[in-house]
Phi, psi and omega in degrees: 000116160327171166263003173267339169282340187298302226262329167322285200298311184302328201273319175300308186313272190340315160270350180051050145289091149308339199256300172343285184319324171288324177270350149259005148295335161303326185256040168216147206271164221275318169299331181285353202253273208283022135308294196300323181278334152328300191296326197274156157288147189335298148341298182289338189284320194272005167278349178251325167297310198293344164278351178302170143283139176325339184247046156211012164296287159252028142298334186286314196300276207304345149304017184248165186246133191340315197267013175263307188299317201305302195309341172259339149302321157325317187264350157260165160264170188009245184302337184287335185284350188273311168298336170299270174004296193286331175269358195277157183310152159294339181273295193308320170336277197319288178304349176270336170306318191300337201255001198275178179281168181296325183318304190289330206273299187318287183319322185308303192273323161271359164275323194285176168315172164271345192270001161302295165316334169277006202236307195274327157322321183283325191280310174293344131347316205260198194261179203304308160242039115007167176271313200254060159242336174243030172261141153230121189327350206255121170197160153303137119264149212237144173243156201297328184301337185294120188307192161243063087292335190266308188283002162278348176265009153291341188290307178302319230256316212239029185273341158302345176251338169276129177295343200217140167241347176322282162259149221233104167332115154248161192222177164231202187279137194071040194024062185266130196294121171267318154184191195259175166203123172305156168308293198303270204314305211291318164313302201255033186244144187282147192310356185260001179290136163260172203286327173316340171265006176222015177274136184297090181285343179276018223257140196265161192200154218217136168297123185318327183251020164309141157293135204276342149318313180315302178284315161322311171318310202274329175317323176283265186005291164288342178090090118297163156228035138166165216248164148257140189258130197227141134324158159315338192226048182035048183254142193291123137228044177142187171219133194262140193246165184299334215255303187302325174295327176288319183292328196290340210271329188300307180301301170287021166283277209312314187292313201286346157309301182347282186286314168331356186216029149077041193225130175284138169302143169250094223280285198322156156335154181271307172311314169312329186270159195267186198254331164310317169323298179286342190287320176293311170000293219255317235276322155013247148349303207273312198283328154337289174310318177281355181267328162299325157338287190313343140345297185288308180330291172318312180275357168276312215273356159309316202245039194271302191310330189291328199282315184319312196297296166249078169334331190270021157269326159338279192317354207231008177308285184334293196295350184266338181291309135006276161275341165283338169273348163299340164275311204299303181321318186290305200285346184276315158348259194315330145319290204296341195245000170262339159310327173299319190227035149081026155274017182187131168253142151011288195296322196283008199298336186287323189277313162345272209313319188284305159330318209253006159258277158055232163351276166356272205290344136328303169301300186272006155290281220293339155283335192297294190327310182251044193241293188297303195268030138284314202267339184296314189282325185298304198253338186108192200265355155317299233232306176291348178289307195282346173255345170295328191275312161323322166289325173275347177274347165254353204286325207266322172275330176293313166281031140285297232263306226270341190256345188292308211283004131304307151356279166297305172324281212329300203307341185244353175111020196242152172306147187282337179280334174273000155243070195259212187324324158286312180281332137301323183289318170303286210293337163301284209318256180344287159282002167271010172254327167296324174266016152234356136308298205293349189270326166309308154328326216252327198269320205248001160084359213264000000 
């Protein structure tokens, strides 16, 4: 959507054109509708939902992301708030229950049917980012005994009620998962086969307390287009499907941006969001950072006489910190983003470690080149041996430091992303100064 459409839906709100707002909700899609009421704040935003029609009502809602749904729930009463609720997937409930004030949650949960309220209880059973907060329960099942004429007139019969009929969950007795069978086989297999003989028994499948990134991942991986979810003692309970796995992978993308750039993540709209909001978002972060900074500080006044001696090694401080937190960043990156999506494990930290210096000491040659005929021509070949040499020795510790300490995070349980690029960079600042006094010491005698 452009930005003269954008800006349109606000300027109706602004004027309480009602009979406007209706005619450009008409001519816009649902996903492009609840864009727009994202920018707005909550207040402003339910005046233009309360015009949908009912049967885009929630469709608009469930594009919203949960803390966008509470604000429009806020604003509504009695049935309307009930009827959204009671028509929403049993998984989008839940993670919106989950995530609501106790108020919002308490009113929710007691609005609903009772066989609603068991499905979303039940879904709130499991842990926050589980598998089985976003699996849904309303599927087909299918039993391995069934024919495929019988079992498409179970598909007719309860497929209207289910989110997903594509791929379709066969069981055995006590709904122990045998594997899965597509919409697609079963229509073109003759109807007197039974499904134990076509069932995909090789079909990959995911534990309810799984994390749920994990099961998103292997969903992109296989191409699926939804996992069967199982218990502990393997009874099929529901399916996490691709669009929640495509919401789960946006979000953790967005956070580990987040934190890679020295920031706490934000679910909400950007626009939407207040400027204090972001300020805590960051400032966090920042006071962090700086108290790691005095490092480098600490590590100038040890070596102020080294600087007083030879004044020309100053000049060249910027370009090594500079360039040693730019390796260190790129490598902590690239860690961080084959850990997302499980192409380095743990384990692998030693063939890492090797790989990326390597890499280092590669880096810091081909700079180290053009370190010396800068520094020959500023300062002379003295002063350029010693920054050359500095450049390939942080270059080389740094895409140590930038591949280790995702890792090691991993290794103790803290996200890998909060000591991704900033924070490889400050602790890079600081011992690449150590390591080009002492080379400086060393090469030059002082």
């Amino acid at each position: 959507m452009d930005g003269e459409r954008a800006e349109e839906l606000t300027d109706l709100v602004e004027d309480n054109d009602l009979t406007g707002i209706r005619l450009w909700l008409a001519e816009h899609r649902p996903h492009e509708i609840a864009d727009e009421l994202a920018r707005m704040p909550g207040r402003d935003a339910i005046i233009p939902f309360r015009l949908l029609d009912k049967d885009r009502e929630l469709e608009v809602f469930e594009e919203l992301d949960p803390g966008q749904q509470q604000a429009i729930l806020l604003g509504l009463r009695g049935t309307d708030f009930h009827d959204i609720l009671e028509e929403m997937d049993p998984d989008d409930r839940a993670r919106l229950i989950g995530e609501a004030p106790a108020k919002i949650a308490t009113r929710a949960l007691a609005g609903l049917s009772p066989a609603e309220r068991k499905m979303t209880a039940a879904l709130l059973g499991y842990p926050e980012d589980s598998v089985g907060r976003y699996m849904t329960p309303e599927t087909v099942i299918l039993h391995r005994d069934l024919t495929v004429g019988r079992a498409l007139e179970v598909v007719r019969a309860k497929g209207a009620d289910a989110e997903t009929i594509y791929t379709l969950p066969v069981v055995s007795d006590g709904r122990r998962l045998v594997g899965t069978i597509t919409l697609s086989d079963l229509v073109v297999s003759d109807d007197d086969r039974v499904l134990k003989d076509l069932v995909d028994v090789f079909a990959p499948r995911v534990g309810a307390s799984e994390p749920v990134e994990d099961a998103a991942r292997l969903i992109q991986e296989a191409n699926l287009v939804s996992l069967p979810v199982v218990d502990s003692e393997d009874r099929f309970v529901g399916l996490f499907t691709f669009d929640d796995a495509l919401e789960v992978i946006e979000a953790a993308d967005s956070e580990d941006m987040a934190r890679q750039s020295g920031a706490s993540p934000i679910d909400d709209h950007y626009v939407s969001v207040g400027v204090l909001r972001l300020v805590g978002a960051r400032v966090v972060w920042l006071l962090l950072l700086i108290a790691a900074a005095t490092l480098t500080v600490n590590v100038m006044q040890v070596y102020e006489a080294t600087l007083e001696e030879v004044t020309a090694l100053a000049m060249f401080v910027p370009m090594l910190i500079g360039t040693g937190g730019n390796v260190g960043a790129q490598s902590a990156t690239a860690i961080v983003r084959a850990l997302a999506v499980g192409e380095v494990r743990v384990r692998d930290l030693p063939s890492v470690l090797w790989k990326e210096s390597r890499v280092g000491l590669l880096l810091g040659v081909a700079l180290a080149g053009v370190a010396l005929a800068i520094g020959t021509l500023l300062v002379g070949f003295d002063i350029a041996v010693v920054v050359a040499l500095s450049v390939i020795a942080i270059c080389t510790w740094a895409a140590i430091i930038g591949s280790a300490m995702p890792l090691l995070a991993r290794k103790v349980g803290v996200d890998p992303a909060v000591v991704s690029s900033p924070m490889v960079a400050t602790l890079v600042d600081a011992t690449g100064l150590l390591i080009y006094f002492s080379v400086a010491r060393m090469v030059l005698g002082l």
